[in-house]
N, C-alpha and C positions, 0 to 999 in steps of 0.2 A: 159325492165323497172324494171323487181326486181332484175336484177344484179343493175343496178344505183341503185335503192332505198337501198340496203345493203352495196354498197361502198360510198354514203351519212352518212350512220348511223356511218360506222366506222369512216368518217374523222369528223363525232361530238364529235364520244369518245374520238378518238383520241386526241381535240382540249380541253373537259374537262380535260382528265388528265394532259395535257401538263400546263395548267391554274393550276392543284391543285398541281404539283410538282411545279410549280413558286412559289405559296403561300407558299411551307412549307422549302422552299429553307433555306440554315440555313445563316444568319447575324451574322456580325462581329461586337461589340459593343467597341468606343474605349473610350469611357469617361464616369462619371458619369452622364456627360451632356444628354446626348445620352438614358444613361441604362435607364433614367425617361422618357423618349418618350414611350419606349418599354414595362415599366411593366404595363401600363393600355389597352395592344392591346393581342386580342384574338388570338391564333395558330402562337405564335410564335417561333421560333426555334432558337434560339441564342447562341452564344458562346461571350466574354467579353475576349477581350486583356488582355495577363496575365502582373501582376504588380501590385502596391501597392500604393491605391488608397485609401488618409487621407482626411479625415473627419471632419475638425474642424471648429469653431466658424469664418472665414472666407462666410463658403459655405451655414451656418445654419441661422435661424431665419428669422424674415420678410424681405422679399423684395431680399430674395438669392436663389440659386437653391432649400435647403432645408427648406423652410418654415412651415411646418406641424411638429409637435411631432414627428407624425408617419413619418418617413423620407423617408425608401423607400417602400410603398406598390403596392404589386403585385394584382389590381384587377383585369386583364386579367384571361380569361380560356383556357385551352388544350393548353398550351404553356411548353418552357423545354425550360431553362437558363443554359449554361456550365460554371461555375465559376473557371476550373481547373487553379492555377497556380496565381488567385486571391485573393488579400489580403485588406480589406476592414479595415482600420486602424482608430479606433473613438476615437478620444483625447475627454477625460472625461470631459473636460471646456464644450463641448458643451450641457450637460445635465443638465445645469441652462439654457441654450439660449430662450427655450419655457416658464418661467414663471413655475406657480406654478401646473404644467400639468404633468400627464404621459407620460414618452418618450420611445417610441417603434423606434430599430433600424432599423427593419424588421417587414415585414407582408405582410402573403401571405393570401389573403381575395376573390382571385375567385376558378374557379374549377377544377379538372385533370390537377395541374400543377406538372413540375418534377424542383427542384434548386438543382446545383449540384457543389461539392465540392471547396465552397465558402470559406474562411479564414477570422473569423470578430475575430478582437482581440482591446479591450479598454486596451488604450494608458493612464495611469494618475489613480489617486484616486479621482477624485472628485465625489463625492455623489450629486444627482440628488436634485430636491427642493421638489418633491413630490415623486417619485418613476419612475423604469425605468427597461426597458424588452429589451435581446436583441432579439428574434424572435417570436412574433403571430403567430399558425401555425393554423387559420382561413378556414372557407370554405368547401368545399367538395371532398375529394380524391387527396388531395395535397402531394407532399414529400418533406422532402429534405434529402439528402444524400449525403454525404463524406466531410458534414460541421465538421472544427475546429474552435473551440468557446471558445474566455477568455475574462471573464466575469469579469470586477474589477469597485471601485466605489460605495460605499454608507457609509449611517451613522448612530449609531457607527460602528464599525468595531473590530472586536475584542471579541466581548462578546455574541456571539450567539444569544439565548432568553433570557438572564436573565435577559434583563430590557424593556422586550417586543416584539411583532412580528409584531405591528405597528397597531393595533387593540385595545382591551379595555385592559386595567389594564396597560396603558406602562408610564414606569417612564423617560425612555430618548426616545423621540420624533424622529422614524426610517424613513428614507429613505432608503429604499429596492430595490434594482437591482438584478433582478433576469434571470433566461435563456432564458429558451419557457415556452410560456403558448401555449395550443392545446385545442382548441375548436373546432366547426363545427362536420364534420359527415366522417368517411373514411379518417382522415389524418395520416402520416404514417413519422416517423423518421429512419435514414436508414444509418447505419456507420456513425456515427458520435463521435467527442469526443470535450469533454467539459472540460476548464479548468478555475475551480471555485474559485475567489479571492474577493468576497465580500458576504455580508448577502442578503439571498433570497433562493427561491428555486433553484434546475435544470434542473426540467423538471416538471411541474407540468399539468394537466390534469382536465378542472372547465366548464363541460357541455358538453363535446368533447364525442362524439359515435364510438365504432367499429374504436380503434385508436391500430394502431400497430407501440410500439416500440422493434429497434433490433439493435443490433452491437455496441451498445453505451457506450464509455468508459469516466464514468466523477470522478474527481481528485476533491473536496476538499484542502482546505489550512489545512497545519501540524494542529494538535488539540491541547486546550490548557488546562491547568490546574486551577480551582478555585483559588487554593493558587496563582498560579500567578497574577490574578484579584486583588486577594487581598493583594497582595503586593503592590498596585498602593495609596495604604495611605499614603495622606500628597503630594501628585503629583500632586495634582488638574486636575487629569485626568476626565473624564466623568463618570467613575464608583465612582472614591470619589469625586464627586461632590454631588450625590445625597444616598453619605453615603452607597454604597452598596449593597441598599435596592432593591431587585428583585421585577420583577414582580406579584412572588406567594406570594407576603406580609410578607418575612422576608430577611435576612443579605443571601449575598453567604455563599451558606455552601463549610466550607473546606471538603479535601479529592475526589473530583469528577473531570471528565476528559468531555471536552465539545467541540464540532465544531464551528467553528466561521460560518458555511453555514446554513443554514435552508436543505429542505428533499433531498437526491438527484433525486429518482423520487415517485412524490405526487396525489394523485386523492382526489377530492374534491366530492361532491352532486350533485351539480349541479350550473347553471351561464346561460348566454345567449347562447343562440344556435351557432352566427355568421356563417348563410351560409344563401346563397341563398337572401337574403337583403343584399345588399352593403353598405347601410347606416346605419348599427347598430342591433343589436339585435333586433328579437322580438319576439320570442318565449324565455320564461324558459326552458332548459335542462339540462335532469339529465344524468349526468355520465354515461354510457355505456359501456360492450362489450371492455375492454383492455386486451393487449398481449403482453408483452412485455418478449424478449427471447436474448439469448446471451450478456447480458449486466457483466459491472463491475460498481460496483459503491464506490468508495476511499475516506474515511475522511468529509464524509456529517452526518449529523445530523441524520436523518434516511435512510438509504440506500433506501429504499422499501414501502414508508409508504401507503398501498393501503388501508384504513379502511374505505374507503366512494366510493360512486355510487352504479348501480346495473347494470345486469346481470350476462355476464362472466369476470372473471378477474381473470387474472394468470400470473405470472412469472416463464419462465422454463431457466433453464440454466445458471443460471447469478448468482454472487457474489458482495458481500458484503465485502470489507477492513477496517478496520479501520474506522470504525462509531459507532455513538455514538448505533444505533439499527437496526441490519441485517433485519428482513423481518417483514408486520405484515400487514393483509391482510382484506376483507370485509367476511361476512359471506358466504359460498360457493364458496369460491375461491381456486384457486391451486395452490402450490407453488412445481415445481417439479424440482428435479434434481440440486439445487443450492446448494452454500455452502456459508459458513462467519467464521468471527473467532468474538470472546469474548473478545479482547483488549480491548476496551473501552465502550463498550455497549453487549447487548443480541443478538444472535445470531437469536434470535423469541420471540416475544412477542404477546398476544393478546391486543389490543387497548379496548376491551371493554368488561362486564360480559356477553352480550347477543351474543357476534361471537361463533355461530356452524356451524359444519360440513364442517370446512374444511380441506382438505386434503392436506400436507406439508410433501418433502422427503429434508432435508436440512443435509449439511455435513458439520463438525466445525472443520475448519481450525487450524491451528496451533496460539495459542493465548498467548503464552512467550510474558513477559514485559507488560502487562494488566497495568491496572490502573483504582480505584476505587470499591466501596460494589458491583455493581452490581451481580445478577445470570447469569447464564449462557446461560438459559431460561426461559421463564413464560408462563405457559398455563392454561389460565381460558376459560370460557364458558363452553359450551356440546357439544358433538357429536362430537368432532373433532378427525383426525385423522393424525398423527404425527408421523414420524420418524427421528431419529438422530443418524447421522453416526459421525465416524471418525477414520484414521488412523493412528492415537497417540497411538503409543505403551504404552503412561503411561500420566496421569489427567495430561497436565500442570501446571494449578492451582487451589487456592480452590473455586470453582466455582460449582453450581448445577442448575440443572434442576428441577424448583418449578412448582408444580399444586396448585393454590390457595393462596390465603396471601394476604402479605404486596410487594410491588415492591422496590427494594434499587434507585429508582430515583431521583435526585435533586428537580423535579419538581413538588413531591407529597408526602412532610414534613408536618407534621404540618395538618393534612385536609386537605390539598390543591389537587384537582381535583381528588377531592373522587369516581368519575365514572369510570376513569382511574387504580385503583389500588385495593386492598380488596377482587379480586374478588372468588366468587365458581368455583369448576373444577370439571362437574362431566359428567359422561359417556363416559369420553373420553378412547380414544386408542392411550399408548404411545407405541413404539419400537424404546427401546434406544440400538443402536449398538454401543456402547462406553461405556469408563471405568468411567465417570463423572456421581456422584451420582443425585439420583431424591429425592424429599423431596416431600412428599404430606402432605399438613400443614392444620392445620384449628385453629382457635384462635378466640380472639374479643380486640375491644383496645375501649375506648371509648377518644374521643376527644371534647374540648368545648362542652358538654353534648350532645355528640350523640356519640350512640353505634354501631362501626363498627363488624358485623362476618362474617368470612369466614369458605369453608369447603370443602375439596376433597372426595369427594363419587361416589361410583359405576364406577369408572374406572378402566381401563383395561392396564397395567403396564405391559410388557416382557422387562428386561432392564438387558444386562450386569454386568453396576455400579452397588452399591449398591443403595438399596432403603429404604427410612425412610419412616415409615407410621403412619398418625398422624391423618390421615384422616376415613370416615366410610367406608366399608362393600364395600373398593376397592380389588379386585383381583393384586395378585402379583407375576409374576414367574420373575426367572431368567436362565441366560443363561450364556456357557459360549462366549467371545469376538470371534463373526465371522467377526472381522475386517480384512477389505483389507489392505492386505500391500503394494498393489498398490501407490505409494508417489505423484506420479501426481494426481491423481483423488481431492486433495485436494491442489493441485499449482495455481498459476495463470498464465496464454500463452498469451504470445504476438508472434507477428512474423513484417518482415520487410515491408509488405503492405499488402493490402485487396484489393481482383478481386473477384466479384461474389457472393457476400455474405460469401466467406469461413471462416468465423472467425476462431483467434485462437484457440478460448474455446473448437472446435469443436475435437479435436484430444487429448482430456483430457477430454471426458463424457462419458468413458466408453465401447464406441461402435466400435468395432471394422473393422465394416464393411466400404467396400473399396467401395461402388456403390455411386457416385455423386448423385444421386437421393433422397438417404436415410436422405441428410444433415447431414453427420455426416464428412463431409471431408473439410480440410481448404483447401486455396485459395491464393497463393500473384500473382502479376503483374508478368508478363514476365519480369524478371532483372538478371542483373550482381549480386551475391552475396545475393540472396535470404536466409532468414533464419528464422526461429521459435525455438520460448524456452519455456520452462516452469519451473519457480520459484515457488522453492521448501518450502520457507521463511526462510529457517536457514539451513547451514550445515548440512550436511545428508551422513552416510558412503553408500556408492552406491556400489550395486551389478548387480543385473540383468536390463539390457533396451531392450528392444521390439519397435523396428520401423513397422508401419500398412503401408504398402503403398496403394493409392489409386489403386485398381485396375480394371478400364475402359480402354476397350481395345485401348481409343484412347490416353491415358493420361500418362499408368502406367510407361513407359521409360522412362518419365523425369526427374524420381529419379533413374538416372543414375550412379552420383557420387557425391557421400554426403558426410559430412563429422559428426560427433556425438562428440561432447565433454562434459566435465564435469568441469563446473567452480565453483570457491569456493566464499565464500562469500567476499573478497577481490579481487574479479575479475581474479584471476589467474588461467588458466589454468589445471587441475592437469591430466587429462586425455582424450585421445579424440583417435578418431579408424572411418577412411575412409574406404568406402562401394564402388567400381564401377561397381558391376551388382547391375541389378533391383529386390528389394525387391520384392518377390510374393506368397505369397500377404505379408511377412513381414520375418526383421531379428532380431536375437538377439546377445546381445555382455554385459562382464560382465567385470564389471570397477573396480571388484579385490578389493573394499573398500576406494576409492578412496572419498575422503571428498569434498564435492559439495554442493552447494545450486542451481546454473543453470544447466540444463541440455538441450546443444543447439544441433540443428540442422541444419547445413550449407549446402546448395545447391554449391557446386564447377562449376557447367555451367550454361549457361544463358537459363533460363525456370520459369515458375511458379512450385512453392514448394507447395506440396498436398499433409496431411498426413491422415489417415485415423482414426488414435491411435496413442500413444508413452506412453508406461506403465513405470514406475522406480521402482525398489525394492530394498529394504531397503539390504546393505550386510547381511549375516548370518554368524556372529565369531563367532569363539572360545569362551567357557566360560571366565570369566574374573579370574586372578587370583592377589591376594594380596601381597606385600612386603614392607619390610622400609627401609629405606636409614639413616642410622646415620651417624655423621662426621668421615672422618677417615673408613671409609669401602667402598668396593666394588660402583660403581655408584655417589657417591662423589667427585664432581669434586674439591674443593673449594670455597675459600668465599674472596670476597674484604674486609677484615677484618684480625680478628682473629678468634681461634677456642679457646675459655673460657672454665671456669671451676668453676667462685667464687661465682655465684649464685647456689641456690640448688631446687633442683625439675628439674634437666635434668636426660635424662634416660638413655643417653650411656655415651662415654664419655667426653662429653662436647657439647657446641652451638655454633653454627655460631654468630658471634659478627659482621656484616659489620661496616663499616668507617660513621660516619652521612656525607653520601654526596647524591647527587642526582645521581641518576644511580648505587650505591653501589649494589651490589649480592647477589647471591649463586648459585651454578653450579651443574649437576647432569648429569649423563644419563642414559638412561635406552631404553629397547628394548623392542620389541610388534608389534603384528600386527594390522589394521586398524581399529578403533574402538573408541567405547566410554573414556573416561581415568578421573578418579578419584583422584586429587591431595590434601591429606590432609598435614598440616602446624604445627606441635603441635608448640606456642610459647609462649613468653613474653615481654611485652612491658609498659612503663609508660606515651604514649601519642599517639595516632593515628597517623601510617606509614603506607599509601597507597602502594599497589605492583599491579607490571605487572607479568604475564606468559609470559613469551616470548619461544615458542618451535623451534629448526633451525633457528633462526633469526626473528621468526613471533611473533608479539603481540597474543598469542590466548585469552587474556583474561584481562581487562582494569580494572586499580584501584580499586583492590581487598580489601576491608575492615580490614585491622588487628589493629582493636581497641585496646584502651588501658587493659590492666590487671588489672591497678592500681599500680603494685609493681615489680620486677625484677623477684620473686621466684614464682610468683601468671603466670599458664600455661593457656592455654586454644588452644582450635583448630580451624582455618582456612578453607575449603576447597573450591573446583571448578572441575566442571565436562566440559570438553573440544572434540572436536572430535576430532582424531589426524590419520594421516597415519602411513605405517608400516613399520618400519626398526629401527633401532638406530636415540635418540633420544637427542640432547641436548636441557638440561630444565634449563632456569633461572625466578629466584625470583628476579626480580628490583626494588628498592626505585624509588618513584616518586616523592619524597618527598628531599626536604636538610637532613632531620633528620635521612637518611638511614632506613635500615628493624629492626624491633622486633629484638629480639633471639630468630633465629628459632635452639629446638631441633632436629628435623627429620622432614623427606620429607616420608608419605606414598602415595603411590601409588597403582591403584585397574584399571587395564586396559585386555584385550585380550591379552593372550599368552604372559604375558607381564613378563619381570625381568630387574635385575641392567647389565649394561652395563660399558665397560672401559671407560677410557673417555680418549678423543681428547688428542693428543700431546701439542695444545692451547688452553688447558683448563686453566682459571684464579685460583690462587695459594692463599694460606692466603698474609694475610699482610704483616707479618715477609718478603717476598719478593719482596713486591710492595714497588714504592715510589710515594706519589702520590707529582706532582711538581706544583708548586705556579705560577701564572702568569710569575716575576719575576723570576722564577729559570732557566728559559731557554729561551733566548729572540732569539735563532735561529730558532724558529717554527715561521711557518708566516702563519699568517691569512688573508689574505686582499681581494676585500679593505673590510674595514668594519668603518663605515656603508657600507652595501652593497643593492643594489638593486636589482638582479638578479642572477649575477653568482659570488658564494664566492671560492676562492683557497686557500688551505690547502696544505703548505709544509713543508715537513721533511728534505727538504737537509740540514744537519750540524746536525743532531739532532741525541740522540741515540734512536729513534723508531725503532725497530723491521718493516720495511715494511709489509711483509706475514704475520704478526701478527695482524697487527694499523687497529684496527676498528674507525670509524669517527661516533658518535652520534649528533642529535641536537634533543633538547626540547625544548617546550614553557614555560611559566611564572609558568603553571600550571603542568608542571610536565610529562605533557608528548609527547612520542620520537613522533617526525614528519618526521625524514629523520636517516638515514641510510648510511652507504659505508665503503668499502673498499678500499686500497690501489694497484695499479699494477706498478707502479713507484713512485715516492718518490712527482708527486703531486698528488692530485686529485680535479677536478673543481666540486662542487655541484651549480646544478641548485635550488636555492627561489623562482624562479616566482610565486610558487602555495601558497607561506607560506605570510600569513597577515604581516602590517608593526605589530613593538613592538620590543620589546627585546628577545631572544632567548639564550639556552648554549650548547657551543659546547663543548662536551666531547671526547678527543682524548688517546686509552687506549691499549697497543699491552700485556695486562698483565702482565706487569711487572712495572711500571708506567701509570699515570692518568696525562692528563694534560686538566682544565675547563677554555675555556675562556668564556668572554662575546661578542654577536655579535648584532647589531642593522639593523633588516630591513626596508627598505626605502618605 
């Protein structure tokens, strides 16, 4: 009897589980038709037919599959949706379809659900009638992960907040399409990337608890300039319709650089709770408990903007691109181990005079080509404590680091959001590890009779830059720059996919250790051609790279045979060095000076690519040394011109005089190794003639200023600081212009190990031996067809071009070269496909003659 009664028990268990694997058995979903059955049932395990699956005003509104605003929500719990290879396509017409209603594309509103790498991308500009979201991440302990999201559609467009946020004070009437909003308790975002094409936020956070985001990579639309707003006079565009006039009660102000997105990720106060009721909020909750790690955030309005909720809230590891304001946090918050650059906004700011004690380790990227007054950073409140790194060998621009003041913002002119700006800076602890000065200010202004002051006192300043102190009875040391010249630690990584969390970021923070556990190791798919890079932002002479491999005994082989190169900012090649044992735990290899801004790494077999670290360091040249080149000496190649003598105030004996034609010269060369190179122009001119650099054939430096003098004898100097590699060097000065170059006196030069060089056998000659020929002088050169569409042929037969000599140019309207070639037989076909329709000139030159046609593309 208790043998039966034990072999009873086991065929019930048996018969349970056999029931609960039926239940969780995974389904194949093949329609939208279908996916609506499925999102309101509890433990489902689903995967969705991969395909691309449109959304429009067909399927929407009453009486069709999607009848609700909210289109498709997920009120099911313990359920996990497979979205791989699905693409969920929403033509923007249908965000009128519901009236004058919030339209949510998405929302996931039950409990411990997983959605996974789903594809929702709006088709169209249309602007919703009231506002529109595309994903609610609702409820309790919800994900989604390996979502791509492009967000486009609303109104205006174009003008950020300056004529409102769609709240009080708004002068054009916003319809906002924004990404996720996350509310409930425990919901968590997870590899994802957003790409942001309308006004709204992109991640925003309004009552949502103990919310963790990671891996999120969200893009902004290019940013745009006030002056160009203000160019729209007399357009009867939507900004001069209403005259201009911003929301903070005056005119755009010129000279500022602006996002057309709202934040990219935002935390609010607080909003409804949305968990645990299905039908609507009923509790008020406040903010909570966020984390968000490994992100980038690209060309939004605030990268970071955390200054409201409470508990914990920290961002560790993540960057800031191109926004208008890298980080700025709630009172006791952490900002660790991220970086941003100063292009168009602050790298850190405080939001308010009462934020203390928080604790920020931020590193300031490379910020060449800025735009607008802004500071570099702003630190007001108390107690806070602050570091700022970077591995800029020298201030890129004039930018500082303020405790206390005035803010340089568009949006706090005039009085306007006087809590935001003015504030005191006191007790805090700066360590500034950079060459970018600190100012600690204190002043008063008085505005429509109220008196603003401010004052930096009793903090605590260790800072490389220099320091101004205006402030009271702050302590001030300095130091000298213990900058890393580590060059990645301030890049940005990408690689070819994401397995496991391994983000790129991870193998550029620093951490060299190779143990999977530690989270310091990236991650892609098992693929054919696996690779990771890291972008340097600008040309960089490169010396020493260090590969970290992961080293887990089960893993570390698969970086077997890699391949390391160094690409320049034009995409090319300039150096690369194959590895086929396994790094252990790491190799190094030195790329000689080799001018780069990518530096990638290629997986040669089929495996997941895991790196643990990859370090880059800056080359270390030779001193630089100085020399000149005058016409008629050493390095001197020639001029498409003459070499003069009838103006006075030249210093050797005589100036290059080129021909006023487009593409006209001057030639040089000169020798040096890898490095910085300093090209100054002493000339003269009586009308603005734009010039290129062009070094070996390469544009390094684009329409270079050589303004007018006013007079032929009246001199003055040009220069440009270029990177260049090392060996012998041909340098030309090209008009971009009809009107040819200035008179250039001399060409100095200030590079590495650098001196004057002979020049090429087809080095270009003065004048006296060019002819330049007329359309008409020589009708046996054939162009054709032209107009051309695609492919134009250029031939010499009958003609007297020097072959090995005939260089082929072509420019646009504006002056400058878009294509390039050489001759190996007497034709050569150029491919247009890439060059816009318009008019174009073709310059054909073997230095000895010049012949310019006209060509028209189709």
């Amino acid at each position: 009897m208790k043998k039966q009664n034990y072999f009873s028990k086991f065929k019930t268990l048996l018969f349970v589980c056999l029931i609960s694997s039926g239940l969780n058995a995974q389904t194949t979903i093949n329609s939208l038709t279908e996916l609506k059955t499925y999102i309101t049932q509890d433990n489902v395990n689903a995967v969705m037919t991969p395909g691309t699956y449109v959304i429009n005003s067909t399927i929407t509104g009453t009486g069709n599959l999607l009848p609700d605003p909210i289109m498709f929500e997920f009120t099911g719990s313990n359920s996990t949706y497979d979205f791989t290879g699905v693409t969920f396509e929403f033509n923007t017409e249908i965000l009128n379809d519901y009236g004058n209603v919030e339209v949510v594309e998405l929302r996931i509103y039950g409990d411990n659900n997983v959605l996974k790498n789903l594809t929702m991308e709006d088709i169209g500009t249309d602007a919703p009638r009231k506002r529109a979201r595309a994903i609610h991440l609702d409820g309790l302990n919800n994900r989604i992960e390996g979502f791509h999201i492009t967000v486009q559609g609303s109104y205006p467009y174009g003008y950020g907040d300056l004529f409102g946020k769609g709240g009080t004070n708004t002068v054009i009437g916003h319809r906002k399409h924004s990404g996720i909003l996350v509310r409930g308790d425990g919901n968590h975002i997870k590899d994802c990337t957003m790409i942001h094409r309308s006004y709204g936020h992109g991640i925003f956070i309004q009552g949502g608890k103990n919310v963790l985001i990671e891996g999120v990579y969200m893009e902004g639309d290019d940013l745009r300039t006030t002056d160009d707003v203000l160019a729209e006079a007399g357009t009867g565009s939507p900004a001069d319709n209403v005259a201009f006039m911003t929301t903070w009660g005056y005119t755009v102000p010129a000279g500022y650089m602006f996002s057309k997105q709202e934040d990219g990720i935002r935390t609010y106060a607080s909003a409804g709770l949305y968990s645990n009721d299905k039908t609507g909020a009923t509790t008020t909750s406040s903010t909570e408990n966020v984390t968000i790690k490994n992100c980038t955030v690209k060309r939004m309005r605030g990268a970071y903007s955390l200054a409201f909720g409470g508990g914990s809230i920290s961002v560790e590891n993540s960057s800031a691109i191109e926004c208008e304001g890298g980080f700025g946090i709630i009172s006791g918050g952490l900002i660790q181990n991220c970086s941003a650059d100063a292009k168009y906004g602050m790298v850190y700011g405080n939001a308010y005079n009462t934020n203390k004690n928080i604790t920020a380790d931020i590193t300031i990227l490379n910020s060449d080509g800025g735009y607008g007054p802004h500071q570099l950073a702003y630190v007001g409140g108390s107690d806070n404590d602050i570091t700022f790194r970077s591995s800029e060998s020298y201030v890129s621009q004039g930018r500082k680091i303020q405790l206390a003041g005035e803010k340089n913002d568009m949006r706090m002119l005039n009085g306007v959001n006087p809590s935001q700006t003015r504030h005191n800076s006191s007790s805090n602890t700066i360590v500034n590890e950079s060459d970018y000065p600190i100012l600690l200010d204190s002043g008063s202004v008085t505005i429509d009779s109220t008196t603003y002051t401010w004052d930096a006192s009793n903090n605590t300043i260790q800072s490389c830059g220099t320091v101004t102190d205006n402030g009271t009875s702050n302590t001030v040391s300095t130091t000298s720059c213990g900058t890393s010249s580590n060059l990645a630690l301030n890049g940005v990584a990408s690689q070819s996919s994401l397995d496991h969390g391994g983000v790129a970021s991870r193998a550029i923070d620093g951490n060299t250790n190779g143990k999977w556990s530690n989270n310091s190791v990236t991650h892609t798919l098992s693929e054919s051609g696996a690779w990771w890079q890291v972008d340097l932002g600008s040309d960089r002479a490169i010396g020493d790279i260090s590969i970290f491999n992961r080293t887990d005994s089960c893993c570390k082989a698969r970086l077997s045979d890699f391949t390391v190169s160094v690409i320049s900012a034009n995409g090319t090649t300039v150096y690369s060095q194959t590895f086929t044992s396994v790094p252990d735990p790491s190799v190094s290899l030195n790329a000689g000076g080799a001018i780069g801004k990518i530096i990638k790494v290629d997986l040669n077999v089929t495996n997941p690519l895991s790196l643990a670290e990859v370090e880059v360091y800056e080359y270390e040249g030779p001193t630089p040394t100085t020399f000149t080149i005058q016409e008629n000496t050493t390095g001197f190649c020639g001029v498409e011109g003459t070499v003069d003598s009838n103006n006075t105030g030249y210093t050797g004996t005589g100036f290059s005089n080129t021909t006023n034609t487009l593409g006209a010269g001057v030639d040089w060369s000169i020798d040096g190794v890898a490095g910085d190179y300093t090209f100054v122009w002493r000339y003269a001119s009586t009308s603005n003639r734009a010039a290129d650099l062009i070094v070996d054939g390469n544009t390094v430096a684009s329409n270079i200023a050589f303004n007018s003098t006013g007079v032929w004898t009246s001199w003055t100097a040009q220069y440009v600081t270029v990177n260049l590699g090392a060996g012998v060097k041909d340098v030309r000065l090209e008009a971009v212009t009809s009107s040819g170059l200035g008179n250039i006196d001399y060409l100095e030069v200030t590079g590495p190990d650098s001196s004057t060089a002979s020049c090429p056998s087809s080095s270009r000659v003065a004048k006296s031996n060019v002819e330049i020929l007329e359309s008409e002088s020589n009708n046996n050169l054939l162009v054709y067809p032209n107009p051309v569409s695609n492919n134009l042929t250029v031939s010499l037969k009958n003609t007297s071009f020097d072959i090995n000599e005939t260089i082929v140019k072509i420019y646009n309207v504006n002056g400058q070269k878009v294509l390039e070639s050489t001759f190996t037989n007497e034709e050569v076909n150029l491919v247009l496909e890439k060059l816009n329709k318009g008019m174009y000139i073709l310059e054909l030159s073997d230095g000895k003659q010049i012949k310019v046609e006209k060509i028209f593309k189709l």
